[in-house]
N, C-alpha and C positions, 0 to 999 in steps of 0.2 A: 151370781154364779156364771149367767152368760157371759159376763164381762172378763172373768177368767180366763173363760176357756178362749175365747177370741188372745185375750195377751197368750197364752200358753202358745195356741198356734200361729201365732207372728212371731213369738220369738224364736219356735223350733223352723218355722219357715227359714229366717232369720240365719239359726245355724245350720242350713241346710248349705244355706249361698256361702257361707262362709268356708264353711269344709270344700266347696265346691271352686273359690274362687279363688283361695288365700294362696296357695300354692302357685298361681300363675304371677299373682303380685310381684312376686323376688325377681321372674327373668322377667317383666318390662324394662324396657331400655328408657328408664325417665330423663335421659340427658337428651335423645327425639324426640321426647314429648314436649320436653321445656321448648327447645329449639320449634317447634311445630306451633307454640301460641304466641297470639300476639305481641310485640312491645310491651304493651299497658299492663298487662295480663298479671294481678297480683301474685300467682305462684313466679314467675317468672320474676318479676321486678325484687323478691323477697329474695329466690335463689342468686341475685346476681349484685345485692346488696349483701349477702351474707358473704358471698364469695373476695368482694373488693375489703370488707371489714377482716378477712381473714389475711390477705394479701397487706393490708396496711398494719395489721396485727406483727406478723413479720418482717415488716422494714421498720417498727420502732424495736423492734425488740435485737433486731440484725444492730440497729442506731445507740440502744444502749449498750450493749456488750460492746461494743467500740469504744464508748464510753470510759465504761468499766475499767476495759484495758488500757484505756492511755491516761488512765487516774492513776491506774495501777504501779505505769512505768513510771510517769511524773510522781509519784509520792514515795517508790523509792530511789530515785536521783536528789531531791530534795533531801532525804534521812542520809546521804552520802556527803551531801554539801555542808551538811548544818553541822558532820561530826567531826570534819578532819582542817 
């Protein structure tokens, strides 16, 4: 039963911080905060590998649709050649 009651009042402690803090969470400016830690710094190092995987996400996809379209032209100059 004591053990209860200690979990009951951590977790309402718990949701005390939480009603209390959660609201200021959304205006941190986390793009100073990254910039403020180290190099090494695993949030950091994730943030700026997620960022270059997006960046390179974009120039294959910029590289296929290039693709795409000079299949596109190429294969109907080809359907023009083969019918006349």
């Amino acid at each position: 039963m004591k053990k209860a009651l200690i979990f009951v009042a951590v977790l309402a402690g718990v949701g005390v911080l939480v009603k209390r803090f959660a609201p200021e969470l959304g205006k941190m400016d986390w793009e100073k905060r990254f910039e403020a830690m180290p190099d090494n710094a695993p949030p950091k190092w994730m943030f700026r590998n997620i960022t270059a995987i997006r960046d390179n996400t974009d120039r294959i996809l910029e590289l296929l649709e290039g693709r795409s379209a000079e299949d596109a032209v190429s294969g109907s100059s080809n359907e023009r050649g083969a019918g006349g």
